[in-house]
GUVEXMI-391709 format. One record per residue (C-alpha): x, y, z; residue in three letters. Coordinates in steps of 0.5 Angstrom, whole numbers, plus 500, padded with zeros to 3 digits. Layout:
# GUVEXMI-391709
XYZALA;...
//
This chain:
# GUVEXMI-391709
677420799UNK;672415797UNK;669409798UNK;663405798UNK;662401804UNK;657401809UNK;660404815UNK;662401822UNK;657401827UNK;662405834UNK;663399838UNK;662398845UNK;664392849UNK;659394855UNK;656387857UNK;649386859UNK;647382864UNK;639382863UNK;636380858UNK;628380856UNK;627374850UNK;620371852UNK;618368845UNK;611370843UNK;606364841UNK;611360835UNK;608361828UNK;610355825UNK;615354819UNK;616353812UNK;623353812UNK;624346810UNK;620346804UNK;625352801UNK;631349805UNK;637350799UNK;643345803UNK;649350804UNK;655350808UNK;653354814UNK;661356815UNK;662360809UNK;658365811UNK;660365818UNK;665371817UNK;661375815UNK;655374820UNK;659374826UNK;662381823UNK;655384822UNK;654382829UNK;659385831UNK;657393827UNK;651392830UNK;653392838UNK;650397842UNK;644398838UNK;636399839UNK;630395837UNK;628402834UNK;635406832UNK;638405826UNK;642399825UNK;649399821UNK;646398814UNK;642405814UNK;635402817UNK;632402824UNK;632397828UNK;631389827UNK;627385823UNK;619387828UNK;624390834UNK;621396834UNK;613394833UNK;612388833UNK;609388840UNK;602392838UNK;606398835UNK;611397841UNK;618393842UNK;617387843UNK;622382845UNK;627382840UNK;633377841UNK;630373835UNK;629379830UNK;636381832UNK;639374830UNK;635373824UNK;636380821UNK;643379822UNK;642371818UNK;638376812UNK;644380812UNK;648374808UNK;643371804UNK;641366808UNK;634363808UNK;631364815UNK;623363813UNK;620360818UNK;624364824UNK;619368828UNK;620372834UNK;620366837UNK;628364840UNK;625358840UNK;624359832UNK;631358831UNK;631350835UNK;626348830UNK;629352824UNK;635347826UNK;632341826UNK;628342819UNK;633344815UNK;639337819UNK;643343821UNK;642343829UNK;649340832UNK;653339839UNK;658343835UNK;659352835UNK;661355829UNK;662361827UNK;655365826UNK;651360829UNK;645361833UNK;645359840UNK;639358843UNK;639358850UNK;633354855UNK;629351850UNK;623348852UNK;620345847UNK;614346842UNK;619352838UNK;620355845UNK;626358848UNK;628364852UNK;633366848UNK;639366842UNK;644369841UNK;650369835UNK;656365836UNK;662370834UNK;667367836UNK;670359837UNK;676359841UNK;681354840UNK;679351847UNK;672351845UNK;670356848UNK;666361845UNK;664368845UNK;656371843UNK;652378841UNK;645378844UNK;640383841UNK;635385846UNK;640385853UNK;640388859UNK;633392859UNK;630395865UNK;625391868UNK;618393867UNK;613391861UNK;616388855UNK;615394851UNK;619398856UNK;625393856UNK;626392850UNK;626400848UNK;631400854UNK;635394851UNK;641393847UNK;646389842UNK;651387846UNK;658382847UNK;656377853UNK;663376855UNK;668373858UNK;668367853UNK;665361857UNK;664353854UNK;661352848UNK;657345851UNK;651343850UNK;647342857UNK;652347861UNK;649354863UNK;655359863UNK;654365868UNK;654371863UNK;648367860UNK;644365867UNK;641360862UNK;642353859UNK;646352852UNK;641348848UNK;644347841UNK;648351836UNK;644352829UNK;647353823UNK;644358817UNK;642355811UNK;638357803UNK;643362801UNK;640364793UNK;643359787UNK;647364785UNK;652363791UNK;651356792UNK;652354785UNK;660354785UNK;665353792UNK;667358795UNK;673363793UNK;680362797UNK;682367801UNK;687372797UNK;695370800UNK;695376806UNK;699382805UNK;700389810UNK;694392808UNK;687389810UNK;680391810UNK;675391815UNK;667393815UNK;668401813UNK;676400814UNK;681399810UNK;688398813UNK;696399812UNK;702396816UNK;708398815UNK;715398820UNK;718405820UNK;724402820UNK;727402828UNK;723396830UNK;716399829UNK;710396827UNK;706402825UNK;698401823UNK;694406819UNK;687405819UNK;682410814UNK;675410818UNK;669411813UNK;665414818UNK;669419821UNK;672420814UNK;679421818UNK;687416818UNK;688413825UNK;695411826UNK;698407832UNK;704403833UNK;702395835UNK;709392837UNK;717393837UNK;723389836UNK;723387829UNK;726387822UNK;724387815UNK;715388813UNK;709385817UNK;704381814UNK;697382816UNK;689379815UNK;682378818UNK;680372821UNK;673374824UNK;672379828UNK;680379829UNK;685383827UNK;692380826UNK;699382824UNK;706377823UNK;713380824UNK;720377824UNK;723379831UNK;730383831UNK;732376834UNK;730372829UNK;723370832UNK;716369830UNK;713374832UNK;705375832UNK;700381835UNK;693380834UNK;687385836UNK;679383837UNK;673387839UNK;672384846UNK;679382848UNK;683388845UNK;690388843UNK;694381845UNK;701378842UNK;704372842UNK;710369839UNK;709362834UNK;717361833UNK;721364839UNK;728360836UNK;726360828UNK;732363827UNK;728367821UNK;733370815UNK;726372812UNK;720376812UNK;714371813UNK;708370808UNK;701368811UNK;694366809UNK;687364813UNK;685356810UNK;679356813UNK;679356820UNK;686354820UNK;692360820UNK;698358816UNK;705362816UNK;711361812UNK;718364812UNK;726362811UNK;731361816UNK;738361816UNK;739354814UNK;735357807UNK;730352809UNK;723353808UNK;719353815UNK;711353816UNK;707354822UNK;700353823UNK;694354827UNK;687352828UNK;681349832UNK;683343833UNK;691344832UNK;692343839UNK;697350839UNK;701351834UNK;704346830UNK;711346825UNK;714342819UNK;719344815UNK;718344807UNK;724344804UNK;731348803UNK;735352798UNK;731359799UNK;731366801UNK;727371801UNK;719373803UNK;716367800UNK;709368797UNK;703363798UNK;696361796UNK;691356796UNK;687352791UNK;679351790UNK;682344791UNK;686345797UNK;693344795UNK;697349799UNK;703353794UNK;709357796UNK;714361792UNK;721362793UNK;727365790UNK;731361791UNK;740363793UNK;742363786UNK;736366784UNK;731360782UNK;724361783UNK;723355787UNK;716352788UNK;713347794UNK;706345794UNK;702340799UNK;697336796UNK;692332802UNK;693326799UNK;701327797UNK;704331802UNK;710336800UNK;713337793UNK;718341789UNK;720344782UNK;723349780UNK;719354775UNK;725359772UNK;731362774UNK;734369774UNK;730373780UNK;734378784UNK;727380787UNK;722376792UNK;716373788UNK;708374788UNK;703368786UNK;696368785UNK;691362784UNK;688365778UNK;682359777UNK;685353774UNK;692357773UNK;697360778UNK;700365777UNK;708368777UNK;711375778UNK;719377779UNK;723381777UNK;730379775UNK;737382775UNK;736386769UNK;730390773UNK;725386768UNK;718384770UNK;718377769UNK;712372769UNK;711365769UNK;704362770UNK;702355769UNK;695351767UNK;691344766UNK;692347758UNK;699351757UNK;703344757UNK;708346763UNK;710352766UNK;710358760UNK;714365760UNK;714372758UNK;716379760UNK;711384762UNK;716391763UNK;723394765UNK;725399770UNK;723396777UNK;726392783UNK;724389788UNK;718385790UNK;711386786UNK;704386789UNK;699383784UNK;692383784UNK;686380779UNK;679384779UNK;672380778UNK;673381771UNK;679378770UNK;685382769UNK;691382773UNK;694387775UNK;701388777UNK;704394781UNK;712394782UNK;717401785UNK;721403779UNK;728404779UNK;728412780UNK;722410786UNK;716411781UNK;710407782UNK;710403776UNK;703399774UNK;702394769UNK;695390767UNK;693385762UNK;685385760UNK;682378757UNK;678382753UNK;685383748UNK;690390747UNK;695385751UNK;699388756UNK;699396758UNK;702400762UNK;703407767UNK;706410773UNK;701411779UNK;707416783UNK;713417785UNK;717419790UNK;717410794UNK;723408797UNK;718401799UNK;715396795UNK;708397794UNK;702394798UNK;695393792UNK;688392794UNK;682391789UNK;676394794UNK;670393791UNK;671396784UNK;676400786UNK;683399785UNK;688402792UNK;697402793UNK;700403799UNK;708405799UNK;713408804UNK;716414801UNK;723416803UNK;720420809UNK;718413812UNK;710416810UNK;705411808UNK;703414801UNK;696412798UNK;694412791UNK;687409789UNK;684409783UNK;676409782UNK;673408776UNK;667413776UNK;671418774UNK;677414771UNK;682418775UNK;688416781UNK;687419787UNK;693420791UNK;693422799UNK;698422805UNK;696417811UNK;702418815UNK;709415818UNK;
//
């Protein structure tokens, strides 16, 4: 199987208690006369990911790109190990594109670079450094990466350079690693946690990503399916039909498919997706609730339940809005229900969206921020609910027809609409600032049940549906012209499929009748669709 991805570092969860980060004399800085002024947040996924693949690491020993150690870890100290929290935490910035001139080995660097660029704060973000015991003049005795931010304000860190053995500073640092400092502790300006043994002195967020980034806002995230991609992984859930939320996981170090079993007591398929270093899955319960498991690398594997008397009809659909998790699914009432967490929810909070659906809704996100949900309605209309910030919740009702649940995606100014009706047609709807209203047309026959679509970088839209004799139908349409095209990946599903686009290439899941997870991808150096077994 192919894939190209780095890989992902093995990952330990030991905690340091020692850490060797006395900086070096400060260079000074020029950092703010290249400062570029971007939105620290949108990196901070990745930075917190890129921490975390690298946990377990050495000043000299390979890092999880490929090269050896971070930054002048390994040599900076006259050809030896210096202390090296610092070049930990500005290689792993450099990872993303961000401006870091201006950083030294210097913990204290950091403290600096914040007050150069305005992005020195009381607050912690996700991929912020945290510099501990800052002394004044670029000086500190450490930083660390803030990878996550708990509801309760707590947070957890990735240290380089900790836990060494105490000698001289080339033998500390050759004998340190990067690692987890655990259990969470207050993210509080002033406070000095007892995992740290040292006093929070400001959080610091990135800048100066390159134009080319910075020169458009951030994409929002794609509505979350039952296959997500995590660094070197790609990942599938699926029920096996007794009640069982099966997860498969491909690793491309190992080149090897894990599969385990993440929760019971449920009906109908999951939906799941990656919120930092977090892995989640939503479910409904066999009695009608809400229910959502979630793993991460420090805690491992925990579960809660977000609606334990939803009475739900239907599977729920998901989306990350920025640091907040949105879920939407039917009840029995027919009504449309949504559940939301985020940093300053306060838990999880509850309204209502409206009534007369049924079925798996299907949801996506703006660049503006309106939040959209498609339904099939009980007589087979396609329903459509969306929330603006400055109009709350309202209705219309895009087409009628349906006997399958929709998929929508917000494709730039457009959104866009796919179903199949009850004459086994693949019916579209899409809408724009340009198209006068809501626009119609027919993309093929043959299939039932719910599509699965995806747009590529370049454009096109692909659509991927379960025929009628259980084959695995794809259509497409290209900007380019040729209108719409057609072909069959598979054969042989008794599930709705499951699409990615992962990198260039374009990946299906789908259950067959023996309850296996079937993979097809397709990679467009060889033009050619690969196919292999993941397992039941």
């Amino acid at each position: 199987m192919r894939f190209r991805s780095a890989p992902l570092a093995a990952i330990s969860l030991a905690l340091g208690t020692l850490v060797g980060c006395a900086p070096p004399q400060p260079k000074g800085s020029s950092a703010a006369d290249k400062s570029k002024d971007w939105n620290a947040a949108l990196a901070g996924d990745s930075i917190a990911s890129i921490a975390m693949a690298n946990v377990n690491k050495t000043a000299c020993g390979p890092n999880s790109t490929g090269g050896h150690g971070f930054e002048s870890s390994c040599d900076g100290n006259g050809g030896q190990p210096e202390y090296w929290c610092s070049d930990f935490a500005t290689w792993v910035w450099d990872q993303v594109g961000a401006d870091t001139d201006g950083l030294t080995a210097a913990a204290g660097s950091f403290y600096c670079y914040g007050q150069d660029h305005g992005t020195l704060s009381n607050t912690p973000h996700v991929g912020d450094a945290v510099v501990f015991d800052y002394q004044g003049n670029c000086w500190a005795d450490h930083v660390a990466i803030v990878s996550k931010v708990n509801p309760d304000g707590s947070i957890v860190t990735v240290s380089g350079d900790w836990n060494g053995q105490s000698g001289s500073e080339a033998y500390f640092s050759s004998t340190s690693h990067v690692l987890v400092n655990q259990p969470a502790y207050p993210g509080v300006v002033g406070t000095s946690p007892g995992v740290i043994g040292m006093t929070i002195s400001g959080f610091i967020s990135p800048a100066g990503l390159p134009a080319s980034q910075t020169t458009q806002p951030s994409a929002p995230l794609p509505e979350a399916s039952q296959a997500f991609l995590y660094p070197g992984q790609q990942h599938f859930t699926n029920s096996d039909g007794a009640g069982n939320i099966r997860h498969h996981w491909w690793d491309s170090t190992s080149q090897s498919i894990t599969t385990d079993t993440w929760g019971t007591g449920t009906v109908g398929q999951p939906v799941s997706f990656v919120d930092g270093t977090s892995q989640h899955i939503f479910a409904r319960g066999a009695d009608g609730s809400l229910a959502h498991w979630f793993w991460d690398p420090v805690n491992g594997a925990r579960n809660d339940n977000w609606a334990p008397n939803g009475k739900l009809t239907g599977d729920p659909a998901a989306i990350r809005i920025g640091d907040y998790q949105d879920v939407w699914a039917v009840d029995q009432s027919a009504s449309l229900q949504h559940w939301f967490w985020g940093p300053n929810s306060n838990g999880v909070q509850h309204d209502t969206w409206g009534t007369g659906a049924a079925g798996r809704p299907s949801v996506f996100v703006t660049a503006s921020g309106e939040q959209h949900a498609f339904a099939r309605g009980p007589s087979g209309n396609l329903e459509h609910w969306f929330w603006a910030p400055a109009n709350g919740i309202q209705h219309d009702t895009w087409g009628n027809g349906l006997a399958g649940d929709p998929s929508a995606l917000a494709i730039g100014d457009f959104q866009d609409v796919w179903a199949v009706d009850g004459g086994g047609n693949l019916q579209h709807w899409y809408w724009g600032p340009i198209t006068n209203g809501v626009q119609h047309d027919t993309w093929g026959s043959g299939v039932v049940g719910r599509p699965s679509v995806f747009v590529t970088a370049s454009g096109e839209q692909h659509a991927f549906v379960r025929g009628t004799g259980g084959t695995l139908e794809h259509w497409f349409w290209t900007p380019s012209g040729g209108g719409i095209q057609h072909d069959t990946w598979g054969n042989g599903i008794t599930g709705d499929p499951t699409a990615e686009v992962i990198n260039d290439q374009q990946h299906v899941w789908a259950l067959d009748g023996a309850g296996h997870a079937q993979h097809w991808f397709w990679d467009p150096s060889t033009s050619k669709i690969n196919h292999d077994d993941w397992g039941k």
